[in-house]
C-alpha positions as CSV (number, residue, x, y, z in Angstrom):
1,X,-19.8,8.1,7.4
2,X,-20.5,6.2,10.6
3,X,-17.7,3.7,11.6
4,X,-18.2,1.3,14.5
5,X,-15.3,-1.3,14.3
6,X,-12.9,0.4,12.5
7,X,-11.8,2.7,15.9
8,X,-12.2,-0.5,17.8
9,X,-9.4,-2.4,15.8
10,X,-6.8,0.8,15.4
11,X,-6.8,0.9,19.5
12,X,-6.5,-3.6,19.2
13,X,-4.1,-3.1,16.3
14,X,-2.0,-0.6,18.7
15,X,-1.9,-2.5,21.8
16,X,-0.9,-5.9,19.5
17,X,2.0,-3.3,18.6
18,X,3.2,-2.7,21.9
19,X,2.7,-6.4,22.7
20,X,5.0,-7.3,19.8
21,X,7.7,-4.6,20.9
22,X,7.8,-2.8,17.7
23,X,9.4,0.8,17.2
24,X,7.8,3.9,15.2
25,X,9.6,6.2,13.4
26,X,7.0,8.6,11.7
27,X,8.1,12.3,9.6
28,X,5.7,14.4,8.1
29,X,2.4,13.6,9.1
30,X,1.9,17.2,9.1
31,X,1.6,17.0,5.6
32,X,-1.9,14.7,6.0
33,X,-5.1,17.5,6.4
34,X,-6.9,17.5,9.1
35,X,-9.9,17.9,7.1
36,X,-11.2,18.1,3.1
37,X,-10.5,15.0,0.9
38,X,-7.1,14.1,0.0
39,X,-5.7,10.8,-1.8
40,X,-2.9,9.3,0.6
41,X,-0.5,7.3,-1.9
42,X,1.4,4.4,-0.6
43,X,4.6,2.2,-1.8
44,X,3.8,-1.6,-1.7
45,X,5.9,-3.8,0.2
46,X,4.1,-6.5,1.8
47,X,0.7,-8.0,2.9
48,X,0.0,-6.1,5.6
49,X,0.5,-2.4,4.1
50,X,-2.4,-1.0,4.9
51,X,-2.5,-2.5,8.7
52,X,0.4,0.0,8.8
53,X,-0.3,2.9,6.8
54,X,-3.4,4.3,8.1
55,X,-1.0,4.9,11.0
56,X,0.4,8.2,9.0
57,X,-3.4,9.6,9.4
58,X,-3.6,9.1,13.0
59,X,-1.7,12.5,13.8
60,X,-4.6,14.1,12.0
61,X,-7.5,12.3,13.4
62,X,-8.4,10.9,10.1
63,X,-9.2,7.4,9.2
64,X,-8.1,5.9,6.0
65,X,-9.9,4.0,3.3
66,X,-8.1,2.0,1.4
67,X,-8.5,0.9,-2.0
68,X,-7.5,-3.3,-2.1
69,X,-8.4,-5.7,-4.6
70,X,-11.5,-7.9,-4.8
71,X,-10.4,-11.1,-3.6
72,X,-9.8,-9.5,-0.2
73,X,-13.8,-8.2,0.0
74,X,-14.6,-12.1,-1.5
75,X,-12.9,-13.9,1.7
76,X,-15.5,-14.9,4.3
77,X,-13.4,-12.8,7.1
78,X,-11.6,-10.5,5.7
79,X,-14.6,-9.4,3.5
80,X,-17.5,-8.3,6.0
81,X,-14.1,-6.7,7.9
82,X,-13.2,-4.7,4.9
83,X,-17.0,-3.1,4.4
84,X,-17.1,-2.5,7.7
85,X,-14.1,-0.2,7.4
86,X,-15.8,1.5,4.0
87,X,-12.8,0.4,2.3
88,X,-13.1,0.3,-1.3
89,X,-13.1,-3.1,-3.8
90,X,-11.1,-2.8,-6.9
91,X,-11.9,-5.0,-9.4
92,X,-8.4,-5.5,-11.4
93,X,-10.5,-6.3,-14.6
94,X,-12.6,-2.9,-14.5
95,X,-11.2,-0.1,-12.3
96,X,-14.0,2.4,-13.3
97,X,-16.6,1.7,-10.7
98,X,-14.4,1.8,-8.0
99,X,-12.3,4.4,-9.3
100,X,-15.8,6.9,-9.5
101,X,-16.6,5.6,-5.9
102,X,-13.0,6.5,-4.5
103,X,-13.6,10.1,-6.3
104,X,-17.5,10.0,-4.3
105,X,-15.6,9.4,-1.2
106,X,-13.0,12.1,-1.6
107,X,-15.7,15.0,-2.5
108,X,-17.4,14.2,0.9
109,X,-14.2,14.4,2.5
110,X,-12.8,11.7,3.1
111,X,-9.1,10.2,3.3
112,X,-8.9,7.3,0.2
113,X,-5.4,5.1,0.4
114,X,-3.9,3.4,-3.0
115,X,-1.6,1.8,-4.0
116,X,0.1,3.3,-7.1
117,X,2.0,0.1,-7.8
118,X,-0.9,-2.0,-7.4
119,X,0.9,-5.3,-6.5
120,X,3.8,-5.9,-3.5
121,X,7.2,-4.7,-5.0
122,X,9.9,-7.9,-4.6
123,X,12.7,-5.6,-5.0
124,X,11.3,-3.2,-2.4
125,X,11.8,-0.7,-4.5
126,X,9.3,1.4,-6.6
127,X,7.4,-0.5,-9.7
128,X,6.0,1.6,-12.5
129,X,3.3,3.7,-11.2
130,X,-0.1,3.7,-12.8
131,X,-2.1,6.6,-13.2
132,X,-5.6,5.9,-11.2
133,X,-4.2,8.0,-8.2
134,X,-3.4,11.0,-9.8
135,X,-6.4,10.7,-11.8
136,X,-8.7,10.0,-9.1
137,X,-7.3,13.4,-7.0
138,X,-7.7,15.7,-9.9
139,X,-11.2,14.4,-10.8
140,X,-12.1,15.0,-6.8
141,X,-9.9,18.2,-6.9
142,X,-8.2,17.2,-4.0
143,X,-4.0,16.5,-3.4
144,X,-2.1,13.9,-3.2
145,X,0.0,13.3,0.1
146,X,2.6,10.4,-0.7
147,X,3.9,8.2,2.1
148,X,6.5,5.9,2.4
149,X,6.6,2.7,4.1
150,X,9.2,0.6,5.6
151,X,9.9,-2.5,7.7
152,X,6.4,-3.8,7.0
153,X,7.9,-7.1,4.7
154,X,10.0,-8.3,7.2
155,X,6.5,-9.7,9.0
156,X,4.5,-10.9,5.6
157,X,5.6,-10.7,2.5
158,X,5.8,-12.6,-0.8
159,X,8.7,-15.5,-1.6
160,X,9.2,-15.8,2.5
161,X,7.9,-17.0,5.6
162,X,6.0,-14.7,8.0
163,X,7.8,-13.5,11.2
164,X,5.9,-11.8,13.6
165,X,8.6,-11.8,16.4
166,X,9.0,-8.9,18.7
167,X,11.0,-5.6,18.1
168,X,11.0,-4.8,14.8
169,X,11.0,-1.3,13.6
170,X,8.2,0.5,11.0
171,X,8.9,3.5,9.6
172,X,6.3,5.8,7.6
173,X,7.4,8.8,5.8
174,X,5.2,11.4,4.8
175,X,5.8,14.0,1.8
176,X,4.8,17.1,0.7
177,X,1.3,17.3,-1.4
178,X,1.5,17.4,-4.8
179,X,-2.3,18.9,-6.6
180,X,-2.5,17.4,-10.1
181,X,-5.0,18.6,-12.6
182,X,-5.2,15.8,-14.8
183,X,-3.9,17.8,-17.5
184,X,-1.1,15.3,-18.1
185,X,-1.5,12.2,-15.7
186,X,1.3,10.4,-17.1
187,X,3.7,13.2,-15.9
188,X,2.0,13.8,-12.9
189,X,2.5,10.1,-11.9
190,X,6.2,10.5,-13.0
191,X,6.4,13.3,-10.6
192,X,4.8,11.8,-7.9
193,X,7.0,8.4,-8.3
194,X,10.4,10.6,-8.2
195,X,9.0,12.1,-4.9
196,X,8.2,8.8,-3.5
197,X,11.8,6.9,-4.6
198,X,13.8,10.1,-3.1
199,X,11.4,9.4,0.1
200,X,12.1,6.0,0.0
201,X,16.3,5.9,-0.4
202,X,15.9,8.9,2.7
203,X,13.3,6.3,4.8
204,X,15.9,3.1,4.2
205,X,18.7,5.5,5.1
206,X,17.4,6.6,8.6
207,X,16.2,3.0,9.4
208,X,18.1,1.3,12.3
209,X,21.2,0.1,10.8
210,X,21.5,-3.2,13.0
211,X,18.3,-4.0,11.9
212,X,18.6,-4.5,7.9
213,X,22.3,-5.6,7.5
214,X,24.6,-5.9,4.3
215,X,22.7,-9.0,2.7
216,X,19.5,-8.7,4.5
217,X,16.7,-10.0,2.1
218,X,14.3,-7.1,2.8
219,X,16.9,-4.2,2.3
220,X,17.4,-3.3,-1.7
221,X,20.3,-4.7,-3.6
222,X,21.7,-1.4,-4.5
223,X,22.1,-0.7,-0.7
224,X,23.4,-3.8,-0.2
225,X,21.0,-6.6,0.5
226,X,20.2,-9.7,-1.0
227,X,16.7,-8.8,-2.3
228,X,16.4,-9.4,-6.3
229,X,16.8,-6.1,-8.2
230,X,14.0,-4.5,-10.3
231,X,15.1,-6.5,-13.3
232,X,15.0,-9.6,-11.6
233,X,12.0,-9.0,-9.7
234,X,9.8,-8.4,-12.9
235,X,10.5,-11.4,-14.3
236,X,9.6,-13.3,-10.6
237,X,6.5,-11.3,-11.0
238,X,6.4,-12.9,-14.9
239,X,6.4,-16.4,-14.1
240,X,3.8,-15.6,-10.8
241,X,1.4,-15.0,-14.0
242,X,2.4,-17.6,-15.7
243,X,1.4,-20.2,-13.1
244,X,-1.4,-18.3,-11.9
245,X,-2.8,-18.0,-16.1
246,X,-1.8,-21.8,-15.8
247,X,-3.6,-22.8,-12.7
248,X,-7.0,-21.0,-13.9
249,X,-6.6,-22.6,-17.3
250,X,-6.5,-25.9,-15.4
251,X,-9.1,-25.3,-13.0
252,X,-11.8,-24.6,-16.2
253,X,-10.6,-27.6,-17.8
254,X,-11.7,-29.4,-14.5
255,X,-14.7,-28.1,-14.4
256,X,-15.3,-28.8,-17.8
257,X,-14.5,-32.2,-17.6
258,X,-17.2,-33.1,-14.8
259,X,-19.8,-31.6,-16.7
């Protein structure tokens, strides 16, 4: 798979790191092959995950190709950008075309990214996992590598403003593979979704105390921030629906109307 811009923004993307003083603390990215097909699985924090995650693949020379959702490959940028990249379009509606195409990419060897949780996690903690990752790998017959995220939501996130200011810390933590077979994907998500929330309390642990303080909004409830717990965050993510199912519903009665 020939790639001509995707090199060419990793070496922008890095020196836009340095010029916005940030700090890297990366474990395990031993655990990424250098080589074969292997489904890199990714906690959800903010917009701009997977600027970040391909990171854990750099150790390795590998470059990552993430699955995102459609509206990304419909926007007049970001669409051309994402092709470009041979990242893949999920369509929310019907996974199965681009489930078989992350499965054709992974048999020619290449590294596929995903998002288990599939939307950004308010809490900042672990939603309910769905299966397409573990499925994916054992139709491919290749493992699963989990990595953790963190420090990515305090630039772009949902429910608050941007900051971009300089010195923040990202950490990415990178497990074990786990090789499912299919055989029983709804365990074999449960197991990979206990790997990834011990990762995650040992990733918030070993972050820079100074930087997420007692009743920081991006640091967890339970550790002692002001960020809505799971409960609280499923329903914000229930009325986001609501007005979204709202606004469409609205927008087709416009268009009806001018017909």
């Amino acid at each position: 798979m020939r790639d001509y811009t995707y090199p060419a923004v990793i070496v922008t993307a890095k020196t836009l790191f340095r010029v916005l003083g940030q700090r890297f603390i990366m474990t395990g990215t031993e655990h990424v092959p250098t080589s074969g097909g292997v489904m890199m699985a990714f906690n959800h924090i903010g917009y701009v995950d997977f600027v970040y995650g391909g990171l854990a693949a750099q150790p390795s020379k590998r470059l990552v190709r993430f699955m995102a959702k459609r509206e990304i490959f419909d926007h007049p940028v970001g669409g051309p950008v994402m092709r470009s990249f041979h990242h893949i379009e999920v369509d929310r509606g019907d996974g199965v075309a681009s489930a078989q195409k992350a499965v054709e990419y992974l048999r020619a060897g290449e590294a596929v990214g995903i998002f288990p949780e599939a939307t950004i996690s308010r809490s900042f903690e672990l939603k309910e996992f769905k299966t397409g990752a573990v499925r994916i790998a054992a139709e491919a017959g290749v493992p699963v590598v989990p990595v953790i995220i963190w420090g990515t939501h305090r630039m772009m996130t949902k429910d608050h403003p941007r900051d971009f200011s300089r010195g923040k810390t990202i950490a990415l933590t990178v497990g074990e593979a786990l090789h499912p077979t299919g055989d029983d994907p709804v365990a074999e998500t449960a197991a990979l979704r206990e790997r990834m929330s011990a990762m995650l309390d040992d990733t918030i642990a070993r972050y820079p105390a100074a930087e997420q303080p007692a009743g920081s909004w991006w640091l967890p409830a339970r550790f002692g921030g002001s960020a809505p717990t799971p409960a609280e965050a499923e329903e914000l993510d229930a009325a986001e629906k609501r007005a979204r199912a709202e606004r469409r519903r609205a927008a087709a009665e416009a268009r009806r109307q001018e017909k």
